[in-house]
RODO-2510 file (C-alpha; in nm, 4 decimals, decimal comma):
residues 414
     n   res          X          Y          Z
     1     x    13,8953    43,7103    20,7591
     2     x    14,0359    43,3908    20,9634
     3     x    13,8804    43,1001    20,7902
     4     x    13,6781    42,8485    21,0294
     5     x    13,9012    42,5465    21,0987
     6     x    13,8135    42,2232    20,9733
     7     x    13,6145    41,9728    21,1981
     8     x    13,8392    41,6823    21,2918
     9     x    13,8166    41,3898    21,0674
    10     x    13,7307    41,0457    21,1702
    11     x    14,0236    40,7843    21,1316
    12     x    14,1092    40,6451    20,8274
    13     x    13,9013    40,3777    20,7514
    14     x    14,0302    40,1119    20,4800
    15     x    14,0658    40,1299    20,1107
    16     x    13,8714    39,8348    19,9950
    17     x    13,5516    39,9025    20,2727
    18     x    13,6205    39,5042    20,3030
    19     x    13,3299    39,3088    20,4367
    20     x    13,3134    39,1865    20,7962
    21     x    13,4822    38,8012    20,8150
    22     x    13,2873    38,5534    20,7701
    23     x    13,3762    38,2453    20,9861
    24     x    13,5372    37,9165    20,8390
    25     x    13,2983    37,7370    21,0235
    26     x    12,8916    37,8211    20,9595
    27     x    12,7524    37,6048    21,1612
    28     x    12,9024    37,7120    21,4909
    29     x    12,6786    38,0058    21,4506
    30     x    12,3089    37,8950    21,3949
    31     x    12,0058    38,1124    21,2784
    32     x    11,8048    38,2156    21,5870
    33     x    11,5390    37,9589    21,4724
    34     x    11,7819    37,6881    21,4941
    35     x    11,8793    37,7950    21,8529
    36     x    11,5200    37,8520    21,9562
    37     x    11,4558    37,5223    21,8496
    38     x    11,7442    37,3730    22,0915
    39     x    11,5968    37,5573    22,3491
    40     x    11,2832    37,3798    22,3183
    41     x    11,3791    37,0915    22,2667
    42     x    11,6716    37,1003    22,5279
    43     x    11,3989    37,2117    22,7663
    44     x    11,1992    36,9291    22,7234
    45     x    11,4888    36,6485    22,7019
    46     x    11,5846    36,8072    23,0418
    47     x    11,2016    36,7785    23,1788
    48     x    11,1457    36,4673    23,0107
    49     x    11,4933    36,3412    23,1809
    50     x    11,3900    36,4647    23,5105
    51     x    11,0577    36,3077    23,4890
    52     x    11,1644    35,9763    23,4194
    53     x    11,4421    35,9793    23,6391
    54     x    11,1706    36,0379    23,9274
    55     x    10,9484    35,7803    23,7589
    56     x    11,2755    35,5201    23,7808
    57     x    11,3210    35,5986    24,1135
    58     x    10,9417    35,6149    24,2814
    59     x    10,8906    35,2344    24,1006
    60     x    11,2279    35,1106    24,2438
    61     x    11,1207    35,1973    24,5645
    62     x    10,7913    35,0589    24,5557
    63     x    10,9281    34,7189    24,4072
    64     x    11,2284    34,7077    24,6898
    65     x    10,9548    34,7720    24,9764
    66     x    10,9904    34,4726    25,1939
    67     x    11,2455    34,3676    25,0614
    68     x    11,2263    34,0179    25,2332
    69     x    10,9798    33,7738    25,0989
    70     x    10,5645    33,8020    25,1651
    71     x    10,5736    33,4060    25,2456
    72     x    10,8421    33,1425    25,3606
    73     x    10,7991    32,6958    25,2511
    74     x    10,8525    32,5649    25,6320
    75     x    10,8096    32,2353    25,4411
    76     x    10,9518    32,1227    25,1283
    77     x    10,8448    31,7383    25,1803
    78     x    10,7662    31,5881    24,8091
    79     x    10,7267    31,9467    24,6844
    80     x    10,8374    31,9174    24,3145
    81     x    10,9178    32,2543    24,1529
    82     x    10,9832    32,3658    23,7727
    83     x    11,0560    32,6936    23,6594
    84     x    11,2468    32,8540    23,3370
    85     x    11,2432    33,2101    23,5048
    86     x    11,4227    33,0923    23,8304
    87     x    11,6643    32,8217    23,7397
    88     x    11,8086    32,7945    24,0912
    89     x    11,4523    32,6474    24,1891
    90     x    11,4911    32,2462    24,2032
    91     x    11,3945    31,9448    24,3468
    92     x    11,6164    31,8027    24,6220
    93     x    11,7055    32,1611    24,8332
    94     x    11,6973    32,1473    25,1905
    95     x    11,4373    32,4407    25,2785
    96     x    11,7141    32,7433    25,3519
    97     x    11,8308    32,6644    25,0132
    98     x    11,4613    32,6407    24,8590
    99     x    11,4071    33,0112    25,0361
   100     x    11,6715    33,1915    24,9325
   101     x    11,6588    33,0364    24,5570
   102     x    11,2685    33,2143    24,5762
   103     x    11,4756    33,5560    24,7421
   104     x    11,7334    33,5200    24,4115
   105     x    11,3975    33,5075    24,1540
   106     x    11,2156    33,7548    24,2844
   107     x    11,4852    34,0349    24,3318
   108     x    11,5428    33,9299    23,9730
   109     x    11,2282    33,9559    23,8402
   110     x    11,2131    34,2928    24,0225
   111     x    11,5433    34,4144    23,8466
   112     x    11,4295    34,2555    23,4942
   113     x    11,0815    34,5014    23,5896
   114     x    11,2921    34,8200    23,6330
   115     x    11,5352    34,7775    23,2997
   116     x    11,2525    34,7127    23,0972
   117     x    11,0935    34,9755    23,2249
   118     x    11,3645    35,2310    23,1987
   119     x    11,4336    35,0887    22,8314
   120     x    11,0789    35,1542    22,7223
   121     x    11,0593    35,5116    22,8998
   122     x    11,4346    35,6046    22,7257
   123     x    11,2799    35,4883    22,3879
   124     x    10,9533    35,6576    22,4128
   125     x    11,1299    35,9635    22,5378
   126     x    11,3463    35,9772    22,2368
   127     x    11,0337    35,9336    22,0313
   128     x    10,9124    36,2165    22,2413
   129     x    11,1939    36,4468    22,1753
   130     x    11,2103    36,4126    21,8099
   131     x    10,8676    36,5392    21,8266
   132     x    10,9620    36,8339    22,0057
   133     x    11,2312    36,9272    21,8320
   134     x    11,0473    36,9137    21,5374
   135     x    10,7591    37,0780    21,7078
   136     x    10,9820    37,3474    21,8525
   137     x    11,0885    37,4172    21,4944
   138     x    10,7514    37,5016    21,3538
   139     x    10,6872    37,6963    21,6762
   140     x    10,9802    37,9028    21,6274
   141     x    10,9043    37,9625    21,2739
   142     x    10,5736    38,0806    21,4113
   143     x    10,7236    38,3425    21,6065
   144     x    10,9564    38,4682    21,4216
   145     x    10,7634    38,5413    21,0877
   146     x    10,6905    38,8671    21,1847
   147     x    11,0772    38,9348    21,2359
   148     x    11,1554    38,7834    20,8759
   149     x    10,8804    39,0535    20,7322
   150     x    11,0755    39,3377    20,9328
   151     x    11,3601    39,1960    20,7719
   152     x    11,2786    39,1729    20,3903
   153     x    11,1069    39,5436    20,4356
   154     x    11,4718    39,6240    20,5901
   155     x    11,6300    39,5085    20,2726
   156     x    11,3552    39,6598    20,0556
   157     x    11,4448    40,0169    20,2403
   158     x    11,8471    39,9055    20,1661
   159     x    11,7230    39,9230    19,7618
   160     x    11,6358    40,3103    19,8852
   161     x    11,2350    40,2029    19,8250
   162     x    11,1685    40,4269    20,1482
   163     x    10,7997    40,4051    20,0596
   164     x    10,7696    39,9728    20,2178
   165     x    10,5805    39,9438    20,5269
   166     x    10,5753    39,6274    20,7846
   167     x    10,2175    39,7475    20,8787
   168     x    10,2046    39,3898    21,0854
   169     x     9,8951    39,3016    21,2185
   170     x     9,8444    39,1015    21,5391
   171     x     9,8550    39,1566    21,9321
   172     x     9,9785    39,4408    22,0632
   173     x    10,2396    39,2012    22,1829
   174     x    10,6799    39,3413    22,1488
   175     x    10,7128    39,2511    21,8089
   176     x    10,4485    39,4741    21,7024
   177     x    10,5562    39,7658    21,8923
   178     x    10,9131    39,7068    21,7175
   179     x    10,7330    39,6853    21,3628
   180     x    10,5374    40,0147    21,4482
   181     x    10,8662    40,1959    21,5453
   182     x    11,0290    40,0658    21,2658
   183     x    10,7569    40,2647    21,0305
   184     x    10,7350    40,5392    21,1910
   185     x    11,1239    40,5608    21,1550
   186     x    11,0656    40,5040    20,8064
   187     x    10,8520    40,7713    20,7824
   188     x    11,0656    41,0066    20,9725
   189     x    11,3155    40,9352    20,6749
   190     x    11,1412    40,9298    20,3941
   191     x    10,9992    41,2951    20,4903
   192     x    11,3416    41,4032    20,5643
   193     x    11,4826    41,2696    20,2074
   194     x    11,2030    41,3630    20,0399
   195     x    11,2793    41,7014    20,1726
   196     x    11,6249    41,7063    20,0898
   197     x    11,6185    41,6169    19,7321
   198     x    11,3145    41,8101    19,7028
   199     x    11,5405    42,1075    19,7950
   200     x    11,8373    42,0143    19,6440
   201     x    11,6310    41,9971    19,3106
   202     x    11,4517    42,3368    19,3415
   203     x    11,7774    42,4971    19,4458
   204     x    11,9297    42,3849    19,1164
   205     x    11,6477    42,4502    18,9351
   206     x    11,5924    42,8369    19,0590
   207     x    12,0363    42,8891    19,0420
   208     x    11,9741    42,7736    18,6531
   209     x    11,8366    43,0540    18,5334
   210     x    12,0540    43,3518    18,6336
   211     x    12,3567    43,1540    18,5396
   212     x    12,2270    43,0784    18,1846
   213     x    12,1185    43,4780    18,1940
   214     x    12,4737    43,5411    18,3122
   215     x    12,6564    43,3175    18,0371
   216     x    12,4246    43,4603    17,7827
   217     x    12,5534    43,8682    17,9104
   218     x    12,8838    43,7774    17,9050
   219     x    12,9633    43,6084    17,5846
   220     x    12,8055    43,9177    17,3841
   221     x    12,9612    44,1193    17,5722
   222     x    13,3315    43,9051    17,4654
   223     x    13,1489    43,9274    17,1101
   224     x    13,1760    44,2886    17,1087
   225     x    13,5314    44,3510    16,9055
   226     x    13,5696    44,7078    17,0648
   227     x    13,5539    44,6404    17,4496
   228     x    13,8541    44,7316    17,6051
   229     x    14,1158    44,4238    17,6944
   230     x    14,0710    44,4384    18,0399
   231     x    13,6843    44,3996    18,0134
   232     x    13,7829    44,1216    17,7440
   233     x    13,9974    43,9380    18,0577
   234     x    13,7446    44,0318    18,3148
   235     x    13,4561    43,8739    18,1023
   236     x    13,6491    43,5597    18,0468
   237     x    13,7276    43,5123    18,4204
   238     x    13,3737    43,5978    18,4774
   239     x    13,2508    43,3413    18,2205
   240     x    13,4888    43,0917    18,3246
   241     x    13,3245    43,1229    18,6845
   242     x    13,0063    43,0789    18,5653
   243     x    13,0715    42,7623    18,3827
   244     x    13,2109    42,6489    18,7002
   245     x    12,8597    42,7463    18,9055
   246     x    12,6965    42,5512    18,6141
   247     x    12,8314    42,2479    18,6376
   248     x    12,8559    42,2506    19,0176
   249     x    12,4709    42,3144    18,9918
   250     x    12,4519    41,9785    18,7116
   251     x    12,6666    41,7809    18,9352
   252     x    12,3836    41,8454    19,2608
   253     x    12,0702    41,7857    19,0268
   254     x    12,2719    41,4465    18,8930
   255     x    12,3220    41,3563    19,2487
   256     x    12,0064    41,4123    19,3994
   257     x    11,8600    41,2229    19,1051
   258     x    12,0939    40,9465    19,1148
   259     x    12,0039    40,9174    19,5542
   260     x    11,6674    40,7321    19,3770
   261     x    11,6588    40,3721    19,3107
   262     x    11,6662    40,3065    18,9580
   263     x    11,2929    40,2056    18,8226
   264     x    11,3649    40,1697    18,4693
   265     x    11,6355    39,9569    18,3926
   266     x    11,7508    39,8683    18,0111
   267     x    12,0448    39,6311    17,8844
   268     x    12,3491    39,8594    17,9132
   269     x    12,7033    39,7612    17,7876
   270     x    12,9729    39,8463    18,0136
   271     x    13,1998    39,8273    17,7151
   272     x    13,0125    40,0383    17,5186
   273     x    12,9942    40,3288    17,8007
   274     x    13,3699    40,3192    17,8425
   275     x    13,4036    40,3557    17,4618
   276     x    13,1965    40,7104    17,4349
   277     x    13,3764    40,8060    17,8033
   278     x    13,7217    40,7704    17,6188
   279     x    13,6069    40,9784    17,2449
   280     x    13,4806    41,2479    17,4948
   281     x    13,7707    41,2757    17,6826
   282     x    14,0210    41,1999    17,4123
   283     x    14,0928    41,5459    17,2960
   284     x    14,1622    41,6913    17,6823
   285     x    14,4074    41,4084    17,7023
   286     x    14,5755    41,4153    17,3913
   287     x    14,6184    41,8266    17,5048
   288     x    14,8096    41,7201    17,8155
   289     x    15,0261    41,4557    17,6784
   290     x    14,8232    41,1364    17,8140
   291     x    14,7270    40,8037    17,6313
   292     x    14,4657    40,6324    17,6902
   293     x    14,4697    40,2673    17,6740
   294     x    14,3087    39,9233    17,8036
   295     x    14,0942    39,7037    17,6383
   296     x    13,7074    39,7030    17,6741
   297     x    13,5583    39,3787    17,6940
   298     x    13,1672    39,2751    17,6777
   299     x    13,0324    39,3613    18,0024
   300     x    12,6420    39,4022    18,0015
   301     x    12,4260    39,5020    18,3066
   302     x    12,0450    39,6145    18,3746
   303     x    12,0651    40,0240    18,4417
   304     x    12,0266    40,3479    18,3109
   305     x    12,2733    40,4214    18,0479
   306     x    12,2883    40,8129    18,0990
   307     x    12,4046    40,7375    18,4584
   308     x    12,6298    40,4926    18,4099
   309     x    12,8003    40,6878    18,0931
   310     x    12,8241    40,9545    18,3624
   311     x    13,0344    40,6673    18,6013
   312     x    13,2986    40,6210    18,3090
   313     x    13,3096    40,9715    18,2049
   314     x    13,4026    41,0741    18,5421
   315     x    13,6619    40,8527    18,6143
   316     x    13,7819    40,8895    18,2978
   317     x    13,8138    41,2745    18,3287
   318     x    13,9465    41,2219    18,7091
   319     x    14,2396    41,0208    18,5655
   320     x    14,3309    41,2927    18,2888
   321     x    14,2968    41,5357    18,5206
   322     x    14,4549    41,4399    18,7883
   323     x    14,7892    41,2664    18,6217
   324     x    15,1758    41,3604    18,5456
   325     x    15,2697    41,6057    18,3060
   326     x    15,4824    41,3555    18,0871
   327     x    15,4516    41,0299    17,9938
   328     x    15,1243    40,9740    18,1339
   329     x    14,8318    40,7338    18,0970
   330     x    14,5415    40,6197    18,1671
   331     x    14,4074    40,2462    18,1545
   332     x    14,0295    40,1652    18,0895
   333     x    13,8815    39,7625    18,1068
   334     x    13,5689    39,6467    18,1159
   335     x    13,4914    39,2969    18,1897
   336     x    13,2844    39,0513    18,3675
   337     x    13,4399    38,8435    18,6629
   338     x    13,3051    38,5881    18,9339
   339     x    12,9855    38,6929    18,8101
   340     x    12,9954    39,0969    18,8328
   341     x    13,0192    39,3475    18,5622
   342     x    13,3780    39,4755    18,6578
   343     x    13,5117    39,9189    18,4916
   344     x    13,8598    39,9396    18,6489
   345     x    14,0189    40,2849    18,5833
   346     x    14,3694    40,3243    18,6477
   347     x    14,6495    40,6559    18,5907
   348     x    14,9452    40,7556    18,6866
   349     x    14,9921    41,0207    18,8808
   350     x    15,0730    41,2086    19,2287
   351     x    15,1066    40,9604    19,4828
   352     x    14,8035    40,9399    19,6595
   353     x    14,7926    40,8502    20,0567
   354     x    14,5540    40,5705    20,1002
   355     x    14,4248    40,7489    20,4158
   356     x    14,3341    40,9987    20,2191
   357     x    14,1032    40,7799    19,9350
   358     x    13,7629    40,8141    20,1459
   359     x    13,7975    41,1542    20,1386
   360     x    13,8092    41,1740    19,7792
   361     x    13,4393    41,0343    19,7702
   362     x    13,2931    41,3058    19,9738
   363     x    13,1311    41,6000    19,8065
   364     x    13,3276    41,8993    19,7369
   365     x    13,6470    41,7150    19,8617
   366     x    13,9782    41,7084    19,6478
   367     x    14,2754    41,5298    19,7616
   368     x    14,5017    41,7969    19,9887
   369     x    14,2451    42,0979    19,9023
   370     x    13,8943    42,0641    20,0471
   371     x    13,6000    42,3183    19,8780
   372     x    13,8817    42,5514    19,7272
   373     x    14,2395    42,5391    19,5756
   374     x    14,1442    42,3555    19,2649
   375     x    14,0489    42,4419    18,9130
   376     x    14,0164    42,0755    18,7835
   377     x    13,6337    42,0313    18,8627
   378     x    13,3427    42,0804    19,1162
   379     x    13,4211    41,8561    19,4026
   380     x    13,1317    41,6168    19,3222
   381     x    13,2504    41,3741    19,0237
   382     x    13,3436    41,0826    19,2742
   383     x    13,0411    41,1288    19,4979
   384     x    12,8144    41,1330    19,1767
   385     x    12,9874    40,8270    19,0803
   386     x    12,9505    40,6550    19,4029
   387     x    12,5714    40,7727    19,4547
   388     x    12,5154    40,6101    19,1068
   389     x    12,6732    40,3031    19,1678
   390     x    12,4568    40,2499    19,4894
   391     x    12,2057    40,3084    19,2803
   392     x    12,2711    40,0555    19,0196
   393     x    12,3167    39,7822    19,2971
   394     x    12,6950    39,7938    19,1995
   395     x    12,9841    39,9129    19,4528
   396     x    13,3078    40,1274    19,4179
   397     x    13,6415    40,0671    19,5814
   398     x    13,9576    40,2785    19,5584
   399     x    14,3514    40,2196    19,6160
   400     x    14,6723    40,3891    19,5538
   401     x    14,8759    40,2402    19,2905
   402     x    15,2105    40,1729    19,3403
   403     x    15,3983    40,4528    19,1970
   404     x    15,1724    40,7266    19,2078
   405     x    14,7942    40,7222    19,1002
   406     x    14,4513    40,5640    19,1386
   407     x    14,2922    40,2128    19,0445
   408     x    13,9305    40,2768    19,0300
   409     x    13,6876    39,9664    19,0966
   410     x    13,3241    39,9634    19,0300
   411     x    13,1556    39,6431    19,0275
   412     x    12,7658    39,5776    18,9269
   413     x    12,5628    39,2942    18,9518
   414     x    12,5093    39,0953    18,5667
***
């Protein structure tokens, strides 16, 4: 029977899952409170402009109207005149002169009136805008609250705590609408995980039992001495199968479990894990000719030590595995860098494509052979490890190493 053709894969996406770019320069991107607050206050400053520009312009023309003097001296005759304002003013002018000294002072005076007027209305309106920018600030604040509690239940829902709620009280206004689709999306997807693992975890559960009925049948029937030799080879490649089922059916009870956030968390020792990871695996690579070597420095993070023994012991198996028949190794550290708990796992081996090292963290995926073609293991090591290292906080990363083989990368937070 034709097998079913594989669904076309999505293009290769990069090694390292880098993070988006940050820009060199913060400040050309404000928060949204920030450019709320602009808008405000650039709002106002505009108003406040346009105001007193009408202000300026309304008292200018009511201090130019008649522009020519209310009164007119048709007689100087021993007038005697003193004034500090209007210097021009004196004793001795014929009477044109007189007038349009008077004309001079006034239009003067007028202009002094207007630039102290526009002085004191460009000060108070800085005064003013201060206040609204500051104003503004609060107000956005104000507004936005209920977007910064969507936010930190966003992040608590990251953690995989699908059980937070915004449940944000206030008018019926947008943002409440978005909080109340935002729950019920939540609670869309905490039924449908809930659901998954839940079957998942029964579907392991119920396969348990016939295997371990199955393994049980077959090795007395290998015990028997006088069953024929082609029952004997049968049984083993029957038993061998089994094994297989059993630890496929582990591997999808360790990942659903591992999906969970981690409640308890206890002092764990990267170094430590490593250590038992190698003695386990020590006698499967000492079979096929690999050493095993690195050095395994203090490395201590808050987790769950049975998952994150699982971490090391299946990268540690991967790299046996999955390595040259001669001269072989495989290099284990454990460290803590820039402030992360750092297990870097590294083998020789085939070389490996790096469009091909996503695929290699998807369940029952193997590197050229997807679901079959592989005796090695179940197809779920890499996603267990991955699932756990989400779990823990932590993050893996994979590239080819020059010359054939992997460099494995998990990182957790100290």
């Amino acid at each position: 029977m034709a097998s079913t053709p594989a669904p076309p894969q999505a293009p290769p996406k990069p090694t390292w899952a880098p993070r988006s770019p940050q820009s060199p320069f913060p400040w050309l991107r404000p928060t949204i409170r920030i450019r709320l607050t602009l808008l405000y206050g650039g709002m106002f400053l505009i108003a406040g402009i346009l105001l007193l520009s009408i202000i300026y312009l309304l008292a200018a023309q009511a201090l130019h109207t008649g522009n020519q003097p209310l009164f007119k001296i048709i007689d100087v005759g021993d007038l005697k005149v003193s004034s500090t304002d209007c210097p021009g003013l004196a004793s001795g002018q014929t009477l044109s002169e007189f007038n349009d000294a008077i004309s001079q002072c006034m239009n003067h005076q007028r202009q002094a009136a207007l630039d102290n007027l526009l002085s004191r209305s460009l000060l108070a309106l800085l005064g003013l805008a201060v206040i609204a920018f500051a104003f503004g600030y609060a107000m956005a604040g104000r507004v936005l609250s209920p977007l910064g509690r969507i936010t930190r239940t966003a992040r608590a829902v990251a953690g995989s705590d699908l059980s937070r709620r915004i449940e944000l009280d206030g008018p019926d206004d947008e943002l409440k609408e978005l909080a109340d689709t935002f729950d019920d999306m939540l609670e869309r997807l905490q039924r449908a995980f809930t659901a998954q693992q839940r079957f998942v975890g029964n579907a392991s559960h119920e396969l348990r039992t016939p295997l371990a009925i199955n393994r049980t049948l077959l090795e007395v029937h290998l015990s028997d001495p006088d069953a024929p030799v082609e029952l004997q080879q049968l049984g083993k490649t029957l038993l061998a199968t089994n094994e297989r089922s059993e630890q496929l059916v582990e591997g999808l009870l360790l990942l659903a479990r591992s999906d969970n956030q981690i409640v308890e968390r206890k002092p764990v020792d990267l170094a430590e894990v490593a250590g038992q990871a190698i003695d386990q695996v020590h006698g499967e690579a000492a079979a096929k000719g690999v050493v095993i070597r690195g050095e395994q420095k203090p490395a201590v993070v808050q987790g769950n030590g049975v998952l994150l023994e699982r971490i090391a012991l299946n990268l540690v198996q991967n790299a046996v595995r999955y390595n040259v028949s001669e001269g072989g190794w495989v290099e284990v550290t454990t460290e803590v860098q820039h402030g992360q708990a750092v297990l870097v796992v590294s083998n020789t081996g085939p070389v490996v494509p790096a469009y091909e090292i996503d695929n290699l963290f998807e369940p029952f995926r193997r590197l050229r052979t997807e679901r079959t073609g592989s005796d090695k293991g179940v197809g779920l090591g890499l996603s267990i490890v991955r699932s756990v290292a989400r779990a823990h906080g932590g993050h893996i990363a994979a590239r080819p190493r020059e010359g054939g083989g992997l460099v494995m990368r998990v990182t957790f937070p100290v």
